[in-house]
C-alpha positions in Angstrom: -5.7 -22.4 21.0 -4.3 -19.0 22.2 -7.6 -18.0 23.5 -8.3 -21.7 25.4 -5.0 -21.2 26.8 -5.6 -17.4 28.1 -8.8 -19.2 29.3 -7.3 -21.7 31.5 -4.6 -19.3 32.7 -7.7 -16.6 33.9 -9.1 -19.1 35.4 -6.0 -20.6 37.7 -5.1 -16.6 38.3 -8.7 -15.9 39.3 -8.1 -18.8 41.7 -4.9 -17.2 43.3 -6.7 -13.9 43.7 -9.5 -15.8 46.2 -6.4 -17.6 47.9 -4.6 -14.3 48.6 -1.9 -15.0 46.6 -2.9 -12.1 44.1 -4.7 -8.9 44.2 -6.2 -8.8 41.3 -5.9 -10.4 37.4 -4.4 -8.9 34.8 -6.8 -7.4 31.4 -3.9 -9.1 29.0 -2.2 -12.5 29.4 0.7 -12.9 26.7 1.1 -15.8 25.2 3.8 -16.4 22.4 4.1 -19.5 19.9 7.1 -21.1 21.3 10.3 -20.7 18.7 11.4 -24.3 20.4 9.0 -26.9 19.9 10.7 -29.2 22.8 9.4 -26.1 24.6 6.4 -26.8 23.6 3.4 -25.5 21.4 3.0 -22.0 23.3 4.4 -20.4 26.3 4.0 -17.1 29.0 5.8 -15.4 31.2 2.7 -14.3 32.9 4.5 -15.9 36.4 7.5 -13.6 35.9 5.0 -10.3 35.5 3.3 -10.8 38.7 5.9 -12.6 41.2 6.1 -9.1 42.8 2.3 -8.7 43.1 2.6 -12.3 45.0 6.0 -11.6 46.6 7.5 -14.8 45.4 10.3 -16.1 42.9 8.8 -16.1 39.6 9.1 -20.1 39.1 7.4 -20.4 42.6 4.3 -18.5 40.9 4.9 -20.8 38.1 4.1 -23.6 39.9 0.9 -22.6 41.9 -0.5 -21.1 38.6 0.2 -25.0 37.1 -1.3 -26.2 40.5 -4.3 -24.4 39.7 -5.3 -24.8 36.3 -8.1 -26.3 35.2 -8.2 -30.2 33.5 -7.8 -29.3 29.9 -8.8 -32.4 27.4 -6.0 -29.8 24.7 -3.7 -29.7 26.9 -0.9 -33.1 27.1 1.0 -30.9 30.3 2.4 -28.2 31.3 6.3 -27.3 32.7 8.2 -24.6 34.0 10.8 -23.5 32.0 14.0 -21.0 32.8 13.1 -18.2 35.2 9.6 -18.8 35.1 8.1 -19.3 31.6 4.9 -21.4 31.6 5.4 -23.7 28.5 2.0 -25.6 27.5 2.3 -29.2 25.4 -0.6 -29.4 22.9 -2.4 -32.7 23.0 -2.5 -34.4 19.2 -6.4 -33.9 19.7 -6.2 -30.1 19.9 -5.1 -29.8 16.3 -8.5 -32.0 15.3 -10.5 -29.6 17.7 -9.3 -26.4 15.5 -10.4 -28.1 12.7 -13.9 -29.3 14.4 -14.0 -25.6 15.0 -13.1 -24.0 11.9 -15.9 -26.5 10.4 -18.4 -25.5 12.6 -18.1 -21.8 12.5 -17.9 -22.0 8.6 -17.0 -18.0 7.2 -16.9 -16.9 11.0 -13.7 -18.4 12.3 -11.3 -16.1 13.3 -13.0 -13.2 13.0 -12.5 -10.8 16.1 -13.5 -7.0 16.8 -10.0 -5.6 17.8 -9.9 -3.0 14.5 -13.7 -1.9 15.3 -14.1 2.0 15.1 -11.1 2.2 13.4 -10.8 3.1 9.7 -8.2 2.4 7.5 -7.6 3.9 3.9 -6.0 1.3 1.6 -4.1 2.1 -1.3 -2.5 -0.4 -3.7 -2.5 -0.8 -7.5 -2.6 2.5 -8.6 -0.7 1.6 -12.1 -0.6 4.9 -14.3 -3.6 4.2 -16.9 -0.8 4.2 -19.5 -1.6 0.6 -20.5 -3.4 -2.7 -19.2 -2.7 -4.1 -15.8 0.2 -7.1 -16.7 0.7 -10.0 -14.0 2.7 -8.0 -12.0 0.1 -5.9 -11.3 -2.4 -8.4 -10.8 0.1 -9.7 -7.9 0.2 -6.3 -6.3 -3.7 -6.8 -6.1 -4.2 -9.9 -4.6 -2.0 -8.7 -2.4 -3.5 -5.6 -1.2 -7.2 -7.2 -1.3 -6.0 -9.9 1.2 -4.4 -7.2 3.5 -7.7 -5.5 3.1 -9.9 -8.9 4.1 -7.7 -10.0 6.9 -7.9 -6.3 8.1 -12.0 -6.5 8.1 -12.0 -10.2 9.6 -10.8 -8.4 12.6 -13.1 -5.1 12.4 -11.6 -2.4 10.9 -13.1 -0.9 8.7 -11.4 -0.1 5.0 -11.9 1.6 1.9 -9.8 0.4 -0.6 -8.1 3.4 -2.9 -7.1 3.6 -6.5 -5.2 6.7 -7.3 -5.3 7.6 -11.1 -1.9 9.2 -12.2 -4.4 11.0 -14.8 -2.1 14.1 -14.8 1.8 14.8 -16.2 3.5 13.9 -18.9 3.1 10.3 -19.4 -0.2 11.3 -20.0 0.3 13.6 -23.4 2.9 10.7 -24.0 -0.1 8.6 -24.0 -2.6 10.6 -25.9 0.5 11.7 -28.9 0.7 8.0 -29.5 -2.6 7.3 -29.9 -3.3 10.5 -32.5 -0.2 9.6 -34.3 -1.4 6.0 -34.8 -5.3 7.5 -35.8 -3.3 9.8 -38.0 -0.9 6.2 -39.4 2.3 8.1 -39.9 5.4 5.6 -40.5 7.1 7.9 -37.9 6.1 7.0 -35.0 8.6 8.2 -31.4 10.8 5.7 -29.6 9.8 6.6 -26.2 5.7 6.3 -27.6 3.3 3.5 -26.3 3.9 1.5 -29.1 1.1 -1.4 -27.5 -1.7 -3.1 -30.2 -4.1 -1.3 -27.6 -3.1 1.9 -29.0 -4.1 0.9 -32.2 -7.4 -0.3 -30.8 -8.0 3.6 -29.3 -7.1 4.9 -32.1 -9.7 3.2 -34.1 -12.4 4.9 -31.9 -11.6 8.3 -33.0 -14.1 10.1 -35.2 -13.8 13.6 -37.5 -9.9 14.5 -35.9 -8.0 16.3 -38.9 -5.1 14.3 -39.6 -2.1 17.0 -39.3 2.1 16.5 -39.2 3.1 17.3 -36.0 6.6 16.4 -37.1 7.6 20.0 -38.4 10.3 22.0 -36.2 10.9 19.2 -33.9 14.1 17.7 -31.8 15.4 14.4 -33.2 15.2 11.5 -32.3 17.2 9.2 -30.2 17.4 6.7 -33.4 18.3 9.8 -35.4 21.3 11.0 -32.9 19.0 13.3 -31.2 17.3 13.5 -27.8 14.2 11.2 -27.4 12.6 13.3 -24.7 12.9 16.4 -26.2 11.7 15.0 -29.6 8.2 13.7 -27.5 8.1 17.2 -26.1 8.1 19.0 -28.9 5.7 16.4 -30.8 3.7 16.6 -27.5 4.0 20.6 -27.5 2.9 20.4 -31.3 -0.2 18.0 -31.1 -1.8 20.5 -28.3 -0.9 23.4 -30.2 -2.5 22.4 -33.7 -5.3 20.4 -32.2 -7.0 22.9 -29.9 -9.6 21.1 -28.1 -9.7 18.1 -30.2 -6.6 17.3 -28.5 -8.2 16.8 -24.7 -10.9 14.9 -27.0 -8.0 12.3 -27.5 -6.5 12.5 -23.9 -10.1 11.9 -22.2 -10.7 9.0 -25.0 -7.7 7.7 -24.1 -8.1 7.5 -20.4 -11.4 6.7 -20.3 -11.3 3.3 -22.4 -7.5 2.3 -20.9 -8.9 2.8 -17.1 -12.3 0.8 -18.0 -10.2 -1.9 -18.7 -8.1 -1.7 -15.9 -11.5 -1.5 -13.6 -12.9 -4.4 -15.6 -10.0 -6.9 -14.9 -9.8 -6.0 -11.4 -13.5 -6.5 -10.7 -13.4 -9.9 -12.6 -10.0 -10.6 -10.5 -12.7 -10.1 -7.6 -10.7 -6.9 -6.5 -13.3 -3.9 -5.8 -12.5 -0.2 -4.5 -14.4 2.0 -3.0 -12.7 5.0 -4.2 -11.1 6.0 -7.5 -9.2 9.2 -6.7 -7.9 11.3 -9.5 -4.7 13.4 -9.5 -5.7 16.1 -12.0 -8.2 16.2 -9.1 -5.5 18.0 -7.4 -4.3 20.2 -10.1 -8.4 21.2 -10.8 -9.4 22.4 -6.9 -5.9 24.1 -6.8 -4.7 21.8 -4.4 -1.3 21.1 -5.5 -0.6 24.6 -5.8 -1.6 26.0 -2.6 0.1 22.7 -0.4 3.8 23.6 -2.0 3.2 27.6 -1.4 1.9 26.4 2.4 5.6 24.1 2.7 6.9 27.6 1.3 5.2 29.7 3.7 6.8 27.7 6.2 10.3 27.6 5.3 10.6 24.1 4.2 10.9 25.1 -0.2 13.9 27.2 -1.3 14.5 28.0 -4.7 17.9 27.1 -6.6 18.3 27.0 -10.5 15.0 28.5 -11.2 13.4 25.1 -9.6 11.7 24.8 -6.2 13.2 22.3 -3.8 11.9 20.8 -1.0 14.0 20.7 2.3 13.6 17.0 2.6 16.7 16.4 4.2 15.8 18.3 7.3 13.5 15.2 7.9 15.9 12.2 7.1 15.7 11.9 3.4 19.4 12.1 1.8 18.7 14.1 -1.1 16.4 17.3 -0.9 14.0 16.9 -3.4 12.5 19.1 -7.2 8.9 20.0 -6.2 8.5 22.7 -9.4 10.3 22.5 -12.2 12.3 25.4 -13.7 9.8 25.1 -16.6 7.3 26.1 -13.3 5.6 22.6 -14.1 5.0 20.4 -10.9 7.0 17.5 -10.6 5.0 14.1 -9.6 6.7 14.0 -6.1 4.4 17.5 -5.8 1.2 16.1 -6.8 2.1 13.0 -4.1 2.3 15.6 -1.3 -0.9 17.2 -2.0 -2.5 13.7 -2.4 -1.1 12.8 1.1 -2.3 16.1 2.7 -6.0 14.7 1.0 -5.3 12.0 2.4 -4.8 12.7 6.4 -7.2 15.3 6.3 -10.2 12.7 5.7 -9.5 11.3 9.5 -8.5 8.0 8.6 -7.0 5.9 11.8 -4.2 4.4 9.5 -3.4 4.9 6.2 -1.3 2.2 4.2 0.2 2.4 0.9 1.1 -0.4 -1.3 4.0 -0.1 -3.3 6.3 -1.9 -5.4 9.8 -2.2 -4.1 11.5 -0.2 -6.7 9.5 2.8 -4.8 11.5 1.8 -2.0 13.9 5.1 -2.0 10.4 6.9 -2.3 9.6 6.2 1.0 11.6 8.7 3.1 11.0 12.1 0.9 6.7 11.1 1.6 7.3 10.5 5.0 9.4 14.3 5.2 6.4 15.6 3.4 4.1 14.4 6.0 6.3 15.5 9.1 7.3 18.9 7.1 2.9 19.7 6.9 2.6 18.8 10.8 0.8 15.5 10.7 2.1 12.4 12.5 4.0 9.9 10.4 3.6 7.3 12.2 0.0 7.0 10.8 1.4 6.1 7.3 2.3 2.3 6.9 3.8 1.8 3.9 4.1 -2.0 2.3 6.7 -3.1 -0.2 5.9 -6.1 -2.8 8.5 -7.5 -3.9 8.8 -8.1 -7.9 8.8 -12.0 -9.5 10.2 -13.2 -12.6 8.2 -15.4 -15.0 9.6 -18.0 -17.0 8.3 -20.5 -19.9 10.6 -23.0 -20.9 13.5 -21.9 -18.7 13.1 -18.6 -20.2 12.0 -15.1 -18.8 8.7 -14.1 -20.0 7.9 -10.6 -20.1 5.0 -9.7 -17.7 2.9 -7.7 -20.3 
């Protein structure tokens, strides 16, 4: 209806330019859904732009631009409202027209061109291949597939981007669980994936020796020691007396909980055109030569034997760890590096699509961005918003 109106207003301008009351018609006509519907159904202030191009009040304008527009069967009438608004009153037939429309045109309504020759890189999902998708996660994709459809109805085009945290520590977390399950210890680590799907990996694996990787370890938290040093150690151990074997049980690992995660996304009708990996970025060096370039620059210090990252210089409150006194790369590094990939593939936009306990996240990426010279403004990031579930009026766990 927007468009019929923009229609009947170029045509009572173009009417005013041949009566000498304009010089010439304006490329965009705004018109705005009014907030008030005895206002009526949509209004513009199209009098009020030009009553200096036709040297008049802006409500005298008004009225010869009523006075010249066309007979409308959509249109009920039309009034001047204020200090010049043009508010149109929908006929009860219009809303049947849309429809008539919408019926006719069949998958084609409402598609437009405005986003053509622009490409957008779409990220959303991304859930660390620790696990299976859950609900939640599923929300976060029907959300970010229908950002992605309603940007293509309009011509943009988009790749849709999965980014694998396949690198870091959640990772050995992940692939010590499953060996100690294939190795069916009654000690098993409290901060562990303890999931029946580590079980199910665990099965899979063929000719492993079955070693303790208990000896000379940290205590555990239900022991009155420290839970994350006693996965470290057990972690530390399992590479050390595995060898090779051991990236035999991280790949295994990966490989079957990602296939899954692909598989339920597909049949959820959610497809990507890119799977990015972030030991991608540890492999070609990438990581690794982005925080020695914020170095170069003046934007790292060092303090405690850890490198910071001057992120306050660029509106985030804290400044932020981006190697580890341990000279391990903290997440936050690998997420500069993957944002550097990102802007240097010439993408119009980028969007991310986050869950809104990232929120606080949002200002040290947008630092990183400003701190490596690119324009910020490019980045659009998306917060969804977490749900509850309940059964019975009681909260159901999404996994």
């Amino acid at each position: 209806m927007k468009e019929q109106i923009q229609t009947l207003l170029t045509q009572s301008l173009e009417a005013l330019v041949v009566n000498g009351v304009l010089t010439e018609v304006p490329d965009n006509i705004r018109i705005d859904h009014s907030k008030d519907k005895t206002q009526g159904d949509f209004a513009s202030n199209i009098a009020m732009m030009l009553s200096k191009q036709a040297k008049c009040s802006p409500r005298d304008l008004a009225q010869q631009i009523i006075g010249n527009l066309p007979s409308s069967a959509e249109v009920d009438k039309v009034e001047i409202a204020g200090p010049g608004f043009i508010n149109f009153f929908m006929s009860q037939g219009s809303n049947a027209s849309v429809v008539n429309q919408i019926i006719d045109q069949a998958g084609t309504f409402g598609l437009s061109n405005i986003g053509a020759k622009q490409r957008i890189l779409l990220e959303f999902v991304s859930a660390n291949p620790t696990g299976p998708l859950h609900v939640g996660h599923g929300r976060g994709a029907a959300y970010g597939a229908t950002v992605a459809n309603l940007l293509r109805a309009v011509g943009f085009e988009v790749d849709n981007e999965y980014y694998v945290n396949d690198a870091g520590r959640q990772m050995d977390i992940l692939a010590t669980s499953v060996y100690l399950r294939y190795v069916e210890t009654d000690k098993f680590p409290d901060n562990g994936y303890k999931g029946d799907y580590i079980f199910d990996i665990a099965m899979q694996i063929n000719g492993i020796d079955k070693l303790d990787i208990f000896a000379e370890v940290h205590a555990d938290e239900k022991d009155g020691g420290d839970k994350e040093k006693h996965i470290d150690d057990l972690i530390a151990n399992c590479k050390a007396q595995l060898g090779n074997a051991y990236k035999t049980i991280f790949d295994l690992a990966i490989q079957k909980i990602l296939g899954g995660i692909k598989v339920d996304l597909s049949e959820f009708g959610v497809e990507y055109q890119q799977w990015f990996s972030e030991q991608s970025l540890v492999d070609s060096g990438l990581s690794k030569t982005t925080v020695e370039a914020l170095q170069a620059s003046g934007h790292i210090y060092e303090k405690d034997g850890a490198l910071w990252f001057k992120t306050t210089e660029f509106g985030d409150d804290l400044d932020r760890v981006v190697v580890r006194d341990n000279g391990i790369h903290t997440y936050f590094a690998s997420d500069i590096a993957y944002h550097l990939e990102k802007f240097e593939r010439g993408y119009d936009k980028i969007i991310n699509i986050w869950g809104s306990d990232h929120h606080g996240y949002i200002a040290r990426v947008k630092a990183s961005i400003k701190a490596l010279g690119f324009d910020e403004s490019k980045l659009e990031i998306l917060l969804v918003q977490f749900a509850n579930l309940y059964r019975g009026g009681k909260k159901v766990a999404m996994s």
